[in-house]
N, C-alpha and C positions, 0 to 999 in steps of 0.2 A: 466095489462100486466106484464109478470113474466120478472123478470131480470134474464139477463146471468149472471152465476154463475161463481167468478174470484177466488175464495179461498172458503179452506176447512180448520179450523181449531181444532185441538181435543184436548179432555182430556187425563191426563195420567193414573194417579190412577183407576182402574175399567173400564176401558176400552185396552189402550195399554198396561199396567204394570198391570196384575190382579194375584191372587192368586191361586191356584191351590187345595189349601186343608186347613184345619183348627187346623190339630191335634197338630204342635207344638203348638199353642196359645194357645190349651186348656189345652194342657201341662205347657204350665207356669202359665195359669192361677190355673188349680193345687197344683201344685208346691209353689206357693205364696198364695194360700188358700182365692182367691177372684173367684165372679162366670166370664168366660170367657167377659159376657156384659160390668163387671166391668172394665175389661182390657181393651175390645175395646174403652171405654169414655176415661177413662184417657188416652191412647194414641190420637185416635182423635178426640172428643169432647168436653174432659175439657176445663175449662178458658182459663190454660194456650198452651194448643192446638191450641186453637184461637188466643192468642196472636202470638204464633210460626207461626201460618199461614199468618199473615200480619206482618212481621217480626217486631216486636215488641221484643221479645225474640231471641235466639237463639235455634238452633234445638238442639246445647249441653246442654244448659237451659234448655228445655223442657224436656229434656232425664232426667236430673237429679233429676227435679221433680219428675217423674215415677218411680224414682228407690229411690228416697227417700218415697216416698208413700208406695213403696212395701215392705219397707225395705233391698234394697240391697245395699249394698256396690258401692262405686263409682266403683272398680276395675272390678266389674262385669257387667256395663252397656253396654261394646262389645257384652258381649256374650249375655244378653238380645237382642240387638239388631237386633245380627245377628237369633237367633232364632226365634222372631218374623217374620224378615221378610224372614224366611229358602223357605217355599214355592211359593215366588213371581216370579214370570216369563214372559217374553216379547213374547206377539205375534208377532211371525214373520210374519205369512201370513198375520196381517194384515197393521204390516210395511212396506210386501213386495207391499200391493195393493197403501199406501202412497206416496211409491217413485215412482209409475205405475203414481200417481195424477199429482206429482210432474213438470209430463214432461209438463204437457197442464195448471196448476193450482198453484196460488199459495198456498202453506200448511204454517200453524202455528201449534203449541204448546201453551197450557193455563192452568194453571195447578194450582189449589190451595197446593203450597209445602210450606215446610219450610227448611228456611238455609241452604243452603250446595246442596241442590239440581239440580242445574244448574253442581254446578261440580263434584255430583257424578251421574249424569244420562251420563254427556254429556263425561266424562271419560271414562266407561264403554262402550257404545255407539255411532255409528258413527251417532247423530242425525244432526251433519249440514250438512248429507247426507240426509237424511228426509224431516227436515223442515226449511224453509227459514227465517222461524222465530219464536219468542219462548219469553213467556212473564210468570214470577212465580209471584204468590202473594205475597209472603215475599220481593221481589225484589221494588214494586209497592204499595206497604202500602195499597191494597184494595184487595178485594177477588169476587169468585161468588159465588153468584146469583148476585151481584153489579152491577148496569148497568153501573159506571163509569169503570171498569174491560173490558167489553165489546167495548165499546166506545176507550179505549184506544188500545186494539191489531187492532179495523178497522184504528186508526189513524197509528199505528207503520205500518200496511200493506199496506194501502193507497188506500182501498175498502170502498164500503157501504154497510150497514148492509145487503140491499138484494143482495148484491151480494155473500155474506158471507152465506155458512155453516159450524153450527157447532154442533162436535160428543161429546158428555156426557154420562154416565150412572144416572145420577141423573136427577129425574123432574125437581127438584126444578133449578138445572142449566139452563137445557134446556128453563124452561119459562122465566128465568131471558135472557136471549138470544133473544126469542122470542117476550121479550117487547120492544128490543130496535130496533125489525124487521129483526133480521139474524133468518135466515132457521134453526130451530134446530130440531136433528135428535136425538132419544134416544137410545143409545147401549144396545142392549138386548144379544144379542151373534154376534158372527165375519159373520157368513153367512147374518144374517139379516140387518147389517150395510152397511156391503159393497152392498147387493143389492139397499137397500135404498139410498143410496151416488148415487147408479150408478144410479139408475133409476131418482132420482132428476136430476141430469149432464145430462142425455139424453133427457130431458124435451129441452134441445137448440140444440141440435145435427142437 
C-alpha cells in the first residue's frame, strides 16, 4: 500500500539555486592558470571542502584556503567569491510551485552548505515563506547521501520516510534517501520535477 504523502523536502544547490552559465569560472580559472576542473575540486571537493560541509571548518576557512592555493591575496577573496558565484540564480517558478506545495504539504529544506549559509540564503530570501523547515549540513555535523542526515529532517518534521518526498539533482543523494525509504525524485530540469512531484501527490488525490 503506498502512503499518503505529508511533505516534500529539496535540495538547494542544483536544483533551486542553479547556475546559469560557466564563463566567469573559466575566467578565473584562466586567470589563475589552473584547468576550470581544478577550480571546481578545490572549491567543492577538496578535503577541506568536506570538512566546510559538516562544519568542521569555517566557510571563511575554506575560502582562505582557496585563495591561498591560488595564490591570492586575503584582500581579494570578496571579489573571488563574488565572481565565482556571478552567474547563480533562483528559480522562481519553481519556488513559486513550493509555496503552491506549501498550502496542502509540509516542505523542508536539506542542503549540504557550509557556514554562513542559513544566513546568507535566508537574508536574501523570504524562505520561511517556502519552507516550514530547513536543516544544513555544517549545522548537523553529518551530510548526504548519510542516512543519519535523512533520518534526522523526518524526525525535526515528524513524518515517515514514506510519507516523505525528496527533490535532489544528485543520484547518489537520491539513493541515499531511498535506503532509508523516502520517495526520491531526481531534478533533471524545473518542468520535469514539478511533473513528477505532482504526479506522485496525485497517486492519493
Amino acid at each position: 500500500m503506498v502512503e499518503p504523502i505529508k511533505a516534500v523536502i529539496w535540495d538547494m544547490g542544483g536544483v533551486i539555486l542553479r547556475t546559469s552559465g560557466e564563463e566567469s569560472r573559466r575566467e578565473l580559472a584562466s586567470e589563475f592558470k589552473v584547468s576550470t576542473d581544478f577550480l571546481y575540486k578545490l572549491v567543492f571537493n577538496s578535503p577541506n571542502a568536506e570538512k566546510a560541509t559538516v562544519g568542521l571548518i569555517s566557510e571563511t576557512e575554506h575560502w582562505n584556503i582557496v585563495a591561498d592555493t591560488l595564490g591570492i591575496s586575503r584582500e581579494r577573496i570578496q571579489e573571488l567569491q563574488d565572481r565565482f558565484w556571478a552567474k547563480d540564480f533562483i528559480d522562481k517558478e519553481l519556488v513559486q510551485f513550493i509555496k503552491n506545495l506549501k498550502q496542502k504539504y509540509k516542505t523542508g529544506l536539506l542542503s549540504n552548505a557550509w557556514s554562513g549559509a542559513r544566513q546568507s540564503l535566508y537574508h536574501r530570501n523570504d524562505w520561511d515563506l517556502v519552507f516550514q523547515y530547513s536543516m544544513f549540513s555544517y549545522e548537523v555535523r553529518m551530510r548526504k547521501p548519510d542516512a543519519q542526515i535523512f533520518e534526522r529532517i523526518l524526525e525535526l518534521m515528524e513524518v515517515t520516510a514514506g510519507e516523505t518526498i525528496f527533490v535532489d539533482d544528485l543520484i547518489e543523494n537520491i539513493n541515499g534517501a531511498n535506503a532509508v525509504g523516502i520517495n526520491g525524485i531526481q531534478y533533471k530540469s524545473t518542468q520535469q520535477v514539478i511533473s513528477d512531484v505532482s504526479e506522485r501527490l496525485s497517486y492519493q488525490a
